[in-house]
Backbone as a ProteinNet text record, in pm:
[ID]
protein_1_A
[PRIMARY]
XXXXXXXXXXXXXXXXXXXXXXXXXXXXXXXXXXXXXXXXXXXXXXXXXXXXXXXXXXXXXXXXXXXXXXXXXXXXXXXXXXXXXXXXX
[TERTIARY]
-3788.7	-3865.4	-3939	-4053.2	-4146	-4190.9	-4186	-4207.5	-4113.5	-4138.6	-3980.7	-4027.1	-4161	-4174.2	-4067.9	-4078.6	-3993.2	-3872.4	-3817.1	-3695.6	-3600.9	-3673.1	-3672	-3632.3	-3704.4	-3724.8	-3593	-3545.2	-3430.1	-3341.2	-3302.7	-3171.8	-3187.3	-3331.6	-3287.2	-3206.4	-3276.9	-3206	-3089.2	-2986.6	-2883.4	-2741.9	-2843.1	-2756.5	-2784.5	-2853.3	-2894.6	-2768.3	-2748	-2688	-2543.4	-2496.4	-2384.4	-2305.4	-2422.9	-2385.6	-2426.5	-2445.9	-2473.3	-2624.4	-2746.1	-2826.1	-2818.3	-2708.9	-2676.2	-2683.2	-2712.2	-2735.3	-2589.8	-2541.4	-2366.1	-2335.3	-2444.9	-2388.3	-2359.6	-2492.5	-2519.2	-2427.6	-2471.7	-2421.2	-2508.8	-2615.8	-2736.3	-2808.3	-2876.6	-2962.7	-3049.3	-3079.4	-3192.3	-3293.5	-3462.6	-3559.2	-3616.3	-3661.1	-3711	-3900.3	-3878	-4078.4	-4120.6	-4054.1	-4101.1	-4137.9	-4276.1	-4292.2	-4333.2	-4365.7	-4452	-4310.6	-4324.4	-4240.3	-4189.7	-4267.3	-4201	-4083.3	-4062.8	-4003.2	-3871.3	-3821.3	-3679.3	-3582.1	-3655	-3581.1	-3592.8	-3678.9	-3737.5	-3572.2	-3607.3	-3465	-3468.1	-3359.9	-3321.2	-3200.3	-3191.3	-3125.6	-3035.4	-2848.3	-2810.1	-2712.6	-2672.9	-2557.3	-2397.6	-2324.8	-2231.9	-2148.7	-2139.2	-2103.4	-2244.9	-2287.7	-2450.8	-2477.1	-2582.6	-2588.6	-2548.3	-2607.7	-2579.6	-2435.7	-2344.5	-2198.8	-2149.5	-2214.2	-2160.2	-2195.2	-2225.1	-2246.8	-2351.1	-2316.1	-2430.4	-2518.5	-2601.5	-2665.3	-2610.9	-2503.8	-2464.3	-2449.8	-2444.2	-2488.4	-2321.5	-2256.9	-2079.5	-2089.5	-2189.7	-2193.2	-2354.2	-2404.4	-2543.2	-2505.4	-2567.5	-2578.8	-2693.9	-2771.8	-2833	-2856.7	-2952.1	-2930.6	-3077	-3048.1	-3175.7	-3221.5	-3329.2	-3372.2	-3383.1	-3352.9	-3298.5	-3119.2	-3039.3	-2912	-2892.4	-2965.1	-2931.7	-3010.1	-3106.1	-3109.9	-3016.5	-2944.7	-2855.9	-2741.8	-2737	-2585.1	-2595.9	-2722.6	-2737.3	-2687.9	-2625.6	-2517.1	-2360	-2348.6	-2202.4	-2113.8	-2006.8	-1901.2	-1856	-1830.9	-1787.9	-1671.4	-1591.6	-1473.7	-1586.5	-1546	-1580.3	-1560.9	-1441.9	-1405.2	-1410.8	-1487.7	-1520.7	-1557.3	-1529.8	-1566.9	-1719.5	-1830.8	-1902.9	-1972	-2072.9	-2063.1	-2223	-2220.6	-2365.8	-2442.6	-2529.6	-2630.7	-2753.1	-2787.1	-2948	-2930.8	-3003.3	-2992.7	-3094.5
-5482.1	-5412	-5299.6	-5312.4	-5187	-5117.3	-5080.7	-4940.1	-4903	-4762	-4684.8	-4695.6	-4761.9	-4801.5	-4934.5	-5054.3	-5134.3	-5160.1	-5030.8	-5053.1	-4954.8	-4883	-4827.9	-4923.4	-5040.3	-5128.4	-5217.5	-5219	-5298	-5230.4	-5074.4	-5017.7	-5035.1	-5001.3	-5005.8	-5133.5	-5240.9	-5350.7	-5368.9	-5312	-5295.4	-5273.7	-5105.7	-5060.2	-5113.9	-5155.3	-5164.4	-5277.4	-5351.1	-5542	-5470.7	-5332.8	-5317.5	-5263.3	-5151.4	-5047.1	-5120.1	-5241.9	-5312.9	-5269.7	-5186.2	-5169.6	-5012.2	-4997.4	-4885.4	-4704.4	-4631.8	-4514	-4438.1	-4422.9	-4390.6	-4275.2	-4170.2	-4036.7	-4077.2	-4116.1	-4099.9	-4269.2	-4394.6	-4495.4	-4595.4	-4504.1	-4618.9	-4644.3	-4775.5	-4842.3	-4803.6	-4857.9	-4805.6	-4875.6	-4817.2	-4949.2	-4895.2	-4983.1	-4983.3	-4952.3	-5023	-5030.5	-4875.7	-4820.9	-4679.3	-4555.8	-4567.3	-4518.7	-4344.5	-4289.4	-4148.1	-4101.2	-3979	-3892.6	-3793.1	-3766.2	-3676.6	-3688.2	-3859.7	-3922.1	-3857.6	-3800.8	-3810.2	-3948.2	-4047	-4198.9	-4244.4	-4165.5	-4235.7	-4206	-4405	-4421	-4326.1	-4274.9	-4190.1	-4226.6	-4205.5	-4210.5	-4105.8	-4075.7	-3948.6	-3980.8	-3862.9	-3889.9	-3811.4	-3910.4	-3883.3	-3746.6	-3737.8	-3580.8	-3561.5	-3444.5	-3386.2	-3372.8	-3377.7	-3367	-3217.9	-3143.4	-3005.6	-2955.2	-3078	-3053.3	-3104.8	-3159.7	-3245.8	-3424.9	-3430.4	-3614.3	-3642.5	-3817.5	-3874.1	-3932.3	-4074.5	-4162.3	-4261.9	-4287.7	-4478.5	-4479.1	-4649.6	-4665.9	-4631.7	-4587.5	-4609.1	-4485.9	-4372.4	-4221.1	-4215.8	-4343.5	-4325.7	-4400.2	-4366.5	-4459.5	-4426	-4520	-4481.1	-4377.9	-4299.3	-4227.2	-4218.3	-4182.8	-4112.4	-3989.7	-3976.6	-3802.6	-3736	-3707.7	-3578.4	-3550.5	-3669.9	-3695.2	-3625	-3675.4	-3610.7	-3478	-3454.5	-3283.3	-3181.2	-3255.1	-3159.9	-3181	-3251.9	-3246.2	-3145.3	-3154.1	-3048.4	-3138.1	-2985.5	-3041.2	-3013.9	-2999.6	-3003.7	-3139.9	-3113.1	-3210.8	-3340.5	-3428	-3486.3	-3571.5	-3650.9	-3761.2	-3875.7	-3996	-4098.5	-4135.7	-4129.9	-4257.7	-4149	-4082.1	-3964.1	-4048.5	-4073.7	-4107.7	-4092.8	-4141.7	-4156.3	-4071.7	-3960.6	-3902.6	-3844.7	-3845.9	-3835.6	-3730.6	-3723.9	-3596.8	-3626.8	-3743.9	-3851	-3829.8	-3765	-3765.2	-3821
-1458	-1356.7	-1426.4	-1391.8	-1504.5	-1408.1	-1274.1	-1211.9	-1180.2	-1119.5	-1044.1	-914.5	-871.4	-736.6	-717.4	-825.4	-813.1	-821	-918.8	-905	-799	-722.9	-581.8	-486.6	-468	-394.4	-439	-532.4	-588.8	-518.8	-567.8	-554.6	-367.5	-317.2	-150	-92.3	-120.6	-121.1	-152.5	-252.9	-289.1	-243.4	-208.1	-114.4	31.5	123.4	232.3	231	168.9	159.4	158.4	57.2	104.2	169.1	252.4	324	462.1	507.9	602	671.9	575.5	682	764.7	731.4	822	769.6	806.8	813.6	765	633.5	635	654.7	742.1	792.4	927.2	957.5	1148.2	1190.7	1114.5	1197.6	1212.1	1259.9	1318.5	1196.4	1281.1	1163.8	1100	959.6	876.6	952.5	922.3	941.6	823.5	694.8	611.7	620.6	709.8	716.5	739.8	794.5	775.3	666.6	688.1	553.8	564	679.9	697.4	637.1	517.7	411.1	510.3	632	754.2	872.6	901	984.6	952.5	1065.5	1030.5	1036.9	1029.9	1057.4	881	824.3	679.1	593.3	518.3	474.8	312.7	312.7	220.9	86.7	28.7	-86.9	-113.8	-69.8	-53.7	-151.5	-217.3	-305.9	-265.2	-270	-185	-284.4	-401.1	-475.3	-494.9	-417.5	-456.5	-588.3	-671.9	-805.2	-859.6	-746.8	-766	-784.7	-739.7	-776.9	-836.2	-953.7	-1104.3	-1047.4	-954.7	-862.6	-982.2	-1006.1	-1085.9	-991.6	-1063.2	-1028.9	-994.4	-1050.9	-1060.8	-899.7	-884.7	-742.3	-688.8	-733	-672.6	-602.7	-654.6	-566.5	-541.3	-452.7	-363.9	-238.4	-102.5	-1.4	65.5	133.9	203	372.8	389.9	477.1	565.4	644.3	720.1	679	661	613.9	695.7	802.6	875.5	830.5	836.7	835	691.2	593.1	459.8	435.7	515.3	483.1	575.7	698.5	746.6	709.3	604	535	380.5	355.9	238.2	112.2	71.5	-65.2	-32.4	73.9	105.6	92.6	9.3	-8	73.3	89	187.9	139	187.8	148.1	148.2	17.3	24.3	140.3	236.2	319.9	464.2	435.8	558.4	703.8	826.3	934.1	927.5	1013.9	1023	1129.4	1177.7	1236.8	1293.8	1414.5	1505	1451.2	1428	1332.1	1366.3	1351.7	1434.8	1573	1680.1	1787.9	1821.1
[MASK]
+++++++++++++++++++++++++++++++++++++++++++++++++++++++++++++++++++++++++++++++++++++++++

């Protein structure tokens, strides 16, 4: 893969196939086709240890999110196996 547009498009796919599609703060579904950078529905890329707190890249600490969902979670900590919880209203 020779862009980072394409291999964007890889990792979404990735994760989307194993995170079922789904939004792993709020619950609800991703929709991919959304593309405006403002949407708070636009699918996001969150890292479950923030980088800012030693979190890498590898896909074992990324899931996908909604970008409202992942800017009101910040860089605050969370449990891998944390419940799932309404933030998308």
């Amino acid at each position: 893969m020779g862009t980072s547009a394409g291999w964007r498009s890889v990792l979404l796919e990735r994760l989307a196939a194993r995170d079922g599609g789904l939004c792993q703060i709020c619950g609800r579904k991703l929709d991919r086709r959304i593309k405006n950078k403002r949407s708070p529905w636009l699918v996001t890329v969150d890292h479950i240890i923030p980088v800012s707190r030693g979190g890498g890249g590898q896909v074992s600490n990324l899931r996908l999110a909604h970008r409202q969902c992942n800017q009101d979670r910040g860089n605050t900590p969370i449990q891998r196996k944390s419940p799932i919880r309404e933030v998308c209203a």
